[in-house]
C-alpha positions as CSV (number, residue, x, y, z in Angstrom):
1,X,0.0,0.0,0.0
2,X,1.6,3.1,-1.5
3,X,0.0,6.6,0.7
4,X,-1.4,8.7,-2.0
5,X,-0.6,12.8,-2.5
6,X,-2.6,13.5,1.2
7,X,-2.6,11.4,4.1
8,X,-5.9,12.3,4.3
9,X,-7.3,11.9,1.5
10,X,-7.4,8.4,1.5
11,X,-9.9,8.8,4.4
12,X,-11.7,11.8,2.2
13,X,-12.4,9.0,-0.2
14,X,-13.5,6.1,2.1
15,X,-14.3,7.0,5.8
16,X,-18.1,8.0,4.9
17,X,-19.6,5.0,6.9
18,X,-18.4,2.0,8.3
19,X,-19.2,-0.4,5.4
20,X,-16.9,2.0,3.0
21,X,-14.4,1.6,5.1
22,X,-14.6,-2.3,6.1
23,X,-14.5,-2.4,2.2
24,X,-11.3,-0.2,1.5
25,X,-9.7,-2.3,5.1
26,X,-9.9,-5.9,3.5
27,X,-8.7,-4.5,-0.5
28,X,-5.6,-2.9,1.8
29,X,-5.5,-6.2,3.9
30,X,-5.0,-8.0,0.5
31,X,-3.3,-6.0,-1.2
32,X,-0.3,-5.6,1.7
33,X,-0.1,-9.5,2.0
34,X,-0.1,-10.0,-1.4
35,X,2.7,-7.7,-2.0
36,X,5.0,-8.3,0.9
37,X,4.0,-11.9,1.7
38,X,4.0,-13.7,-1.0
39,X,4.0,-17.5,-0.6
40,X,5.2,-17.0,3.0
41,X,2.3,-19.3,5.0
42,X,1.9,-16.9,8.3
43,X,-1.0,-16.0,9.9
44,X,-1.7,-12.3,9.6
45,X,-2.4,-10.5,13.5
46,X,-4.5,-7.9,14.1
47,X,-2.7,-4.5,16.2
48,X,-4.7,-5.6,19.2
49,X,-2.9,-8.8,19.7
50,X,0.6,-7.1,20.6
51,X,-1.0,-4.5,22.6
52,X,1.1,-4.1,26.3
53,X,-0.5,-1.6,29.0
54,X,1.9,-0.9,31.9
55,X,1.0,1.3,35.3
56,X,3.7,2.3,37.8
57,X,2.0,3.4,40.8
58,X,4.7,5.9,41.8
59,X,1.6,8.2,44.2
60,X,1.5,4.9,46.4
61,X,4.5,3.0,45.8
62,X,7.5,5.0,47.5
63,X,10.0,1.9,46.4
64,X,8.8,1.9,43.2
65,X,9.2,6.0,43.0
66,X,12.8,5.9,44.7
67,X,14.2,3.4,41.5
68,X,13.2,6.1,39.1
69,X,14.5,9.0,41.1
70,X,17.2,11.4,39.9
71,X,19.4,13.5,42.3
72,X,17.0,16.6,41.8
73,X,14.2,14.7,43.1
74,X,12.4,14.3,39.6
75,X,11.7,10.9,37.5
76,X,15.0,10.3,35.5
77,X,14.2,10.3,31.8
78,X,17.0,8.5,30.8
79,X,15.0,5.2,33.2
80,X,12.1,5.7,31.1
81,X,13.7,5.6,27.8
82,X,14.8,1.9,29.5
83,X,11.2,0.9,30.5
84,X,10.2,2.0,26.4
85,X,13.0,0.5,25.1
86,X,11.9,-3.4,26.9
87,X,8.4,-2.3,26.2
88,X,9.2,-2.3,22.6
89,X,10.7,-5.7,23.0
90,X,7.8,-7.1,24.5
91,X,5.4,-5.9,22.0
92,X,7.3,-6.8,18.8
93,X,7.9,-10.3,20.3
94,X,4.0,-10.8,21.0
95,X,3.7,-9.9,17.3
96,X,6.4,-11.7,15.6
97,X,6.2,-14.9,17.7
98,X,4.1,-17.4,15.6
99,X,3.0,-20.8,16.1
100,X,4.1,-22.2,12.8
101,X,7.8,-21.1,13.3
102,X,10.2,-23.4,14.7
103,X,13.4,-21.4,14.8
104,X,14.1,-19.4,17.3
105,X,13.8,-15.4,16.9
106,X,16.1,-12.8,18.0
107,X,14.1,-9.2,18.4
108,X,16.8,-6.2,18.2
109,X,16.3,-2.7,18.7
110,X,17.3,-0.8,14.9
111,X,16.1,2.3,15.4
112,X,14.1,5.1,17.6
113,X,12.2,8.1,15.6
114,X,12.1,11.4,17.2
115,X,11.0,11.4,20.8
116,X,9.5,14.9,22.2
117,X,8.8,15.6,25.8
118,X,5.3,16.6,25.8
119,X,5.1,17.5,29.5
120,X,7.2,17.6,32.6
121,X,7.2,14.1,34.6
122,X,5.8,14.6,37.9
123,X,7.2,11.8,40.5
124,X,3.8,12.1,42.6
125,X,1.9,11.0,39.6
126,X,1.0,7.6,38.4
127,X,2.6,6.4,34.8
128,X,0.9,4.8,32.6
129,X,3.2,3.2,29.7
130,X,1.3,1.3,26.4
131,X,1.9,0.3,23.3
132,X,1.6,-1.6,19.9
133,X,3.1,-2.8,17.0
134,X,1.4,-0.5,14.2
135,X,3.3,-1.4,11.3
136,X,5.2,-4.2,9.5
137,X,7.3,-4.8,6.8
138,X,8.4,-8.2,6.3
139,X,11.2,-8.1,9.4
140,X,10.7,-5.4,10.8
141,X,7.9,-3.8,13.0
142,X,7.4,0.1,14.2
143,X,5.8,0.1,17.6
144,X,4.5,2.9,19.0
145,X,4.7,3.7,22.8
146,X,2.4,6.5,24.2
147,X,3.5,7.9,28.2
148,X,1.1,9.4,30.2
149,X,0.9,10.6,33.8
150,X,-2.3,10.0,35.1
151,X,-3.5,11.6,39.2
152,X,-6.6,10.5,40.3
153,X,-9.0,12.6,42.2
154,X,-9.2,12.1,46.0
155,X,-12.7,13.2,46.2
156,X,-14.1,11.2,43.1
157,X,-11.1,8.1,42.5
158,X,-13.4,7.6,39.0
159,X,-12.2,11.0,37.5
160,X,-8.6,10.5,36.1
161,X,-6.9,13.5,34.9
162,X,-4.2,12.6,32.4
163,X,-1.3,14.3,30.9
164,X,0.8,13.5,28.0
165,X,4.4,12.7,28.4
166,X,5.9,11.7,25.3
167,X,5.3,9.4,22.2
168,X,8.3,7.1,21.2
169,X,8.4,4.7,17.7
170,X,10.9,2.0,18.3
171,X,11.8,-0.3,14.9
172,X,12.3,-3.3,16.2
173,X,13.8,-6.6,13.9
174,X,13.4,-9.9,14.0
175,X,16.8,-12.0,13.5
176,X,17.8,-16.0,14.1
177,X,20.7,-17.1,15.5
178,X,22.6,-16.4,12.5
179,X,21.6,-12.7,12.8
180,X,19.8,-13.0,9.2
181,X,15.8,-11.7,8.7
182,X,13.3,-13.8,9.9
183,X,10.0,-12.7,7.9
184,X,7.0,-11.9,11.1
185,X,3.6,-12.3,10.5
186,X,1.7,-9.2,8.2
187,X,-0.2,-6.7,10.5
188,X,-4.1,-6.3,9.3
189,X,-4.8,-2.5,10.4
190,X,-8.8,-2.9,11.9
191,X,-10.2,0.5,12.5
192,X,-9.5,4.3,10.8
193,X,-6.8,5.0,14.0
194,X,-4.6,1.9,13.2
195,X,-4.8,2.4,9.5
196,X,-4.2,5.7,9.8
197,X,-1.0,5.1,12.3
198,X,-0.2,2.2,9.8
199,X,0.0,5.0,6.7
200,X,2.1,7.0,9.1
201,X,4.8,4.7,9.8
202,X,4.9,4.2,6.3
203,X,5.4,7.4,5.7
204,X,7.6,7.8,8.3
205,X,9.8,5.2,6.6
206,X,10.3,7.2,3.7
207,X,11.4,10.4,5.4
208,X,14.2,8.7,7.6
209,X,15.5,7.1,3.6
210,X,15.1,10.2,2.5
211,X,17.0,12.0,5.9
212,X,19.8,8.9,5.6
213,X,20.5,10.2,1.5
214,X,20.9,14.0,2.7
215,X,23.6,13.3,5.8
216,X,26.4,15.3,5.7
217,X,28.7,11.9,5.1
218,X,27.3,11.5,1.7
219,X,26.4,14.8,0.5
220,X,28.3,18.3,1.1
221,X,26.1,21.2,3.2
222,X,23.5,22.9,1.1
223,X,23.5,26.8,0.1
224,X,22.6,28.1,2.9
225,X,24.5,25.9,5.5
226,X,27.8,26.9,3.1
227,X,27.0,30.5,4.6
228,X,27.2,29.2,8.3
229,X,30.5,27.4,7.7
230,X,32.0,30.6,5.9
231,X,30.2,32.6,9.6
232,X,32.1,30.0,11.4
233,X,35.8,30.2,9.8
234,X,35.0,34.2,10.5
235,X,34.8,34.2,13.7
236,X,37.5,31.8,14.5
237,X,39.8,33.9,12.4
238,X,38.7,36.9,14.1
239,X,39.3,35.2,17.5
240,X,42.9,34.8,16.3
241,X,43.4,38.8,15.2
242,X,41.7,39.2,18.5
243,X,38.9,41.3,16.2
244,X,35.9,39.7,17.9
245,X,33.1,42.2,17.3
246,X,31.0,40.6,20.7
247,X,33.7,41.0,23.4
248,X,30.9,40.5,26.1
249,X,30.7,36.7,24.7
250,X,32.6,34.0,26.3
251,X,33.7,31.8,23.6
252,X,33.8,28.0,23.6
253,X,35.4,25.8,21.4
254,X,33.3,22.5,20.7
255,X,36.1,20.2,21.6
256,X,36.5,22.0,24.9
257,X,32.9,20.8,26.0
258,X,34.0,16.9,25.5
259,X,32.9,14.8,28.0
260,X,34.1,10.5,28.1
261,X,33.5,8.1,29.8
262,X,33.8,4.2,29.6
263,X,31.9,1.3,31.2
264,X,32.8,-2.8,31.3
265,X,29.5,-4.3,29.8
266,X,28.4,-7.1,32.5
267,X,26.2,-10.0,32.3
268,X,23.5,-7.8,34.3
269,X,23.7,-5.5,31.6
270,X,22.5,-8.3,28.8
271,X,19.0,-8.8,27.2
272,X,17.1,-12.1,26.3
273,X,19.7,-12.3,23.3
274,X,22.6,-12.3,25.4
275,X,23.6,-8.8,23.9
276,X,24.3,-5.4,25.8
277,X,20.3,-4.1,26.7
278,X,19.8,-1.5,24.4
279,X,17.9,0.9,27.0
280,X,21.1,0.7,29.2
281,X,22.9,2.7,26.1
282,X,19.8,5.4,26.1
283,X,20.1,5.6,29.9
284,X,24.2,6.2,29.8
285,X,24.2,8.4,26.6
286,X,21.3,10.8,28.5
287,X,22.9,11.1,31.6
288,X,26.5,11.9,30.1
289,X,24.7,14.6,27.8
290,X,22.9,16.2,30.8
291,X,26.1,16.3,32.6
292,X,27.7,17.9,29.3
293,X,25.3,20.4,29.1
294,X,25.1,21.1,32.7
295,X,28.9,22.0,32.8
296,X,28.0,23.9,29.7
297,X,24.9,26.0,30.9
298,X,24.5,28.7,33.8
299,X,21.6,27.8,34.5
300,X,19.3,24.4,35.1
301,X,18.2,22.9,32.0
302,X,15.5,20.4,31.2
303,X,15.1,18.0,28.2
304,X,13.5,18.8,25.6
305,X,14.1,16.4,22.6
306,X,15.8,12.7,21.7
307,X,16.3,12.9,17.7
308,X,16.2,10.0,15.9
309,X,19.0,7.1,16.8
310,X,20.5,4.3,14.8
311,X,21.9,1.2,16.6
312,X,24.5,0.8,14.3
313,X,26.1,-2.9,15.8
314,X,25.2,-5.0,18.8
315,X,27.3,-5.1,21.6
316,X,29.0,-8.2,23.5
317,X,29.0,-8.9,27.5
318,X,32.4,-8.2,28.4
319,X,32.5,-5.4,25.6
320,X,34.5,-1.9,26.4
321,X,32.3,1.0,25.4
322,X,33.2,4.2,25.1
323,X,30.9,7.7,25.1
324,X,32.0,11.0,24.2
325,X,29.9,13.6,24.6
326,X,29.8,17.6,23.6
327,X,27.8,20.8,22.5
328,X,27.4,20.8,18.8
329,X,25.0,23.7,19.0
330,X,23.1,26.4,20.6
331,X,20.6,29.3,19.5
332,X,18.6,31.2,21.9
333,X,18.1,28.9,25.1
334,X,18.3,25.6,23.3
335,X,21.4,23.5,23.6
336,X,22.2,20.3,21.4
337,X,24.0,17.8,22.5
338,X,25.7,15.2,20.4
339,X,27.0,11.5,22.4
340,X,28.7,9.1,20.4
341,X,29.0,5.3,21.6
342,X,31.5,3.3,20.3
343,X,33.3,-0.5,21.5
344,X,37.0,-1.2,21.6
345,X,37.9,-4.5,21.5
346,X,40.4,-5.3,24.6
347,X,42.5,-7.7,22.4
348,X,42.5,-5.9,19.1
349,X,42.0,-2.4,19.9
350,X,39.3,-2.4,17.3
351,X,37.1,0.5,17.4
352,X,33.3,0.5,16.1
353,X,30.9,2.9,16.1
354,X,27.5,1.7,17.6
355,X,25.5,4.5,18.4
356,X,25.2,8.5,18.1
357,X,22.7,10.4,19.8
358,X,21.2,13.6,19.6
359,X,19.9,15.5,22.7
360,X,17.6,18.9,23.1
361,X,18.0,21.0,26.2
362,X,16.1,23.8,27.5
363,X,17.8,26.5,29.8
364,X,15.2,26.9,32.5
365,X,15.4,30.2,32.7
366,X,14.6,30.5,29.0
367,X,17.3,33.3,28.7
368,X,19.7,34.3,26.0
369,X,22.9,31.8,26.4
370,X,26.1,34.0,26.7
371,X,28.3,31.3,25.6
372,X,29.0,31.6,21.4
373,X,30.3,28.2,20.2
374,X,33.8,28.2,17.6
375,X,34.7,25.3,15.2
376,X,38.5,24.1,15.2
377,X,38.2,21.2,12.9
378,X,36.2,20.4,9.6
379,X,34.7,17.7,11.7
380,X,33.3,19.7,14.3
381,X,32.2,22.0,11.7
382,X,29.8,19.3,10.2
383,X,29.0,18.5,14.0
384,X,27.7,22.1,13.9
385,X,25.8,21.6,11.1
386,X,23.9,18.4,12.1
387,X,23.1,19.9,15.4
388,X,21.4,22.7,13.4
389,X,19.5,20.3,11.5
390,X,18.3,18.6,14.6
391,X,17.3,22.1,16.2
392,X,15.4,23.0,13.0
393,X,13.2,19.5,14.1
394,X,13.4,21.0,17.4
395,X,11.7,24.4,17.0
396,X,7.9,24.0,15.0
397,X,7.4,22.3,18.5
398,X,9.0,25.0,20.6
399,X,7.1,27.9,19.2
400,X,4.2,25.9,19.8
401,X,2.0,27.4,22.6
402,X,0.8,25.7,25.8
403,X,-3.0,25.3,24.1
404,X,-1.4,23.7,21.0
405,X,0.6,21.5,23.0
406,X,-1.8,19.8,25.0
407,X,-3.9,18.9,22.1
408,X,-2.8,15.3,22.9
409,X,-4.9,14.4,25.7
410,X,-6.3,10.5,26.9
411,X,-9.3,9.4,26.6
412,X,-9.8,6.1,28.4
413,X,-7.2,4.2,27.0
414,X,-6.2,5.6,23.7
415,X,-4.4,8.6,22.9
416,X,-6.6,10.5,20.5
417,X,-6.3,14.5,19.5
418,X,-7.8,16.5,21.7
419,X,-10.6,18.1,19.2
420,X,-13.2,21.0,20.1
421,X,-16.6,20.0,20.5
422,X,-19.6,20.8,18.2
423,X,-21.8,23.4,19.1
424,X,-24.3,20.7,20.3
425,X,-21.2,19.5,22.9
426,X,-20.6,16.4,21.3
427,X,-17.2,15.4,20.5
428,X,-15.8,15.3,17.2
429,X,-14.2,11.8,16.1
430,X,-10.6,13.2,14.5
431,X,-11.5,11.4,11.3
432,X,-14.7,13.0,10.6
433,X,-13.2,16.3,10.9
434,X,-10.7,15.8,8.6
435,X,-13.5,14.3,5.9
436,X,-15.5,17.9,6.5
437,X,-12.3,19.6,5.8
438,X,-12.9,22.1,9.2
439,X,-9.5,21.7,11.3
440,X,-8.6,24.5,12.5
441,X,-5.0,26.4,12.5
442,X,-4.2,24.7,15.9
443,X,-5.2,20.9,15.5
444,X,-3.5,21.5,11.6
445,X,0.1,22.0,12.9
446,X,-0.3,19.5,15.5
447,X,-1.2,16.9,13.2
448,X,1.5,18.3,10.8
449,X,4.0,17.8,13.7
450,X,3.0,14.5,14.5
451,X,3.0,13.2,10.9
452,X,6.7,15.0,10.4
């Protein structure tokens, strides 16, 4: 199933009434097993059937609460990104696991999209973590994962109030033990939210081929980024000839902010594949770039953004691996900070690359940063350059306002958009609304963001 010019306009064309629909479900049903399962005999599942719900109870469970606690008294992130990263795991094996298939699978982490932080985490609130394979190709499975705080009320227990917390897509693979693709089951979108999520991912799959052919390593900086490069060599040169025409400035070189630090992987660290746990490496690699950008910034910062990460190898118990972190880029009060993982082999020496990450920090005070960064190297120039690219990501979402960002709210539990009722108070199904063609400014660039 190809998405046509729209997004939407498939659902123009066949959300009228159920029975259109049901119709336009089973010709995509067939036509996606037809095209990407082809003479495999598997049974196709429905989204449902790998669907995971977890609550952590941190208003009454003070253990529980103390695990996830930071030094500042607030729920770590980096503990979270764990708790999505094994349930990914869980969800992808629920969904790849078939009864026909004798060999035994391997699930791996291959990448994570975006991840935004929607709202602050609030350690006196319960957490409510689900998700759901919502796409498939023929090994590999997007799952989405949805966070949300949820307080109850003390007066009436019934009335939840819920708050989103961030939306994660983890692509997940299915390998044997010789590491090649195992084919998993097809995925048979049932309702307009699953197909529509379904169209997404696909869509989604197209944009990070599309990001992967633009990266700096393959293709030299475009037009306008050749004007940043020429700003940069400027003001190092004028740095030299002592010409700087901000005085006032403290200036930073990018390899001065370098952070490293190295671990021993031990058999605590594994996952059911005997392999290094890939949450451990999101935990590590957020807590070095919030000590990075702590050193950096005056002031207290708070995460904003994970941009989208690559696990590049799979790393052995008993492994050496190494993290190196720095600034790459500021503008205004946002700070980007770039952490790259890599193994050394304690024989051989052999160093590979496994993982670079992208983080997005907020100073708290949401002041003007002093600090101007200056490029030594070519390679910290590119380093620059992608942090600018993840900061352009970075800023549709930051000049949203409070309104437009809490148009993700719950409902029960699903995670729907948060539409305006009718003028009879009834509430909108998001479908329907974008059939009549009436979204508004607000719920349009929210959908644009979520799609992006």
């Amino acid at each position: 199933f190809k998405p046509s010019r729209s997004l939407f306009s498939t659902f123009n064309k066949y959300s009228n009434n159920q029975k259109t629909f049901k119709f336009f479900n089973q010709n995509l049903n067939r036509t996606f097993v037809q095209k990407h399962y082809e003479n495999v005999n598997l049974v196709p599942k429905k989204p449902i059937d790998s669907k995971v719900q977890l609550i952590y109870k941190f208003s009454i469970d003070d253990k529980l609460r103390s695990r996830f606690l930071n030094f500042a008294g607030q729920l770590n992130p980096g503990l979270i990104f764990e708790e999505l990263d094994k349930l990914a795991g869980i969800c992808s094996c629920l969904h790849a696991i078939d009864a026909n298939q004798k060999q035994k699978l391997a699930i791996v982490t291959a990448c994570i999209d975006r991840i935004d932080m929607l709202n602050p985490l609030d350690p006196y609130r319960d957490l409510l973590i689900q998700g759901g394979v919502t796409w498939v190709g023929r090994s590999s499975m997007e799952v989405r994962l949805e966070v949300v705080s949820m307080l109850r009320n003390s007066q009436t227990p019934d009335q939840i109030e819920w708050a989103p917390i961030m939306i994660a897509k983890f692509t997940m693979v299915a390998r044997d033990i010789n590491n090649k693709a195992v084919i998993v089951p097809p995925l048979l979108p049932q309702n307009s939210k699953e197909l529509f999520q379904f169209m997404t991912a696909e869509e989604n799959k197209k944009q990070r081929i599309a990001a992967a052919e633009k990266a700096l390593l393959r293709t030299p900086p475009t037009e306008t980024e050749r004007l940043v490069v020429h700003a940069l060599w400027t003001n190092y040169q004028n740095l030299i000839d002592n010409k700087d025409p901000n005085p006032n400035e403290s200036n930073v070189f990018i390899e001065d902010t370098l952070i490293k630090s190295c671990f021993l992987m031990q058999p605590q660290d594994r996952n059911i594949n005997g392999k290094v746990f890939g949450g451990l490496m999101l935990r590590k690699a957020f807590e070095l770039a919030y000590a990075t950008v702590s050193l950096y910034s005056s002031n207290n910062v708070i995460f904003i953004a994970l941009d989208d990460v690559h696990f590049l190898k799979s790393i052995e118990i008993g492994a050496l691996v190494f993290f190196e972190s720095s600034v790459v880029f500021t503008e205004n009060y946002l700070l980007v900070i770039r952490v790259t993982a890599y193994t050394k082999s304690i024989a051989t020496s052999k160093k590979q690359y496994t993982n670079i990450f992208h983080f997005t920090f907020s100073e708290e005070q949401s002041s003007q940063i002093s600090k101007k960064l200056l490029t030594r190297t070519y390679e910290d120039v590119l380093n620059y350059l992608n942090g600018q690219r993840v900061l352009e990501k970075t800023t549709p979402f930051e000049n949203l306002t409070q309104k437009e960002k809490l148009n993700l709210e719950i409902f029960q539990d699903r995670l729907l958009w948060s539409i305006p009722p009718d003028n009879q108070g009834h509430q909108i199904d998001p479908i329907e609304l974008c059939h009549a063609g009436e979204l508004d400014e607000v719920i349009q660039k929210t959908i644009n963001l979520i799609v992006s």
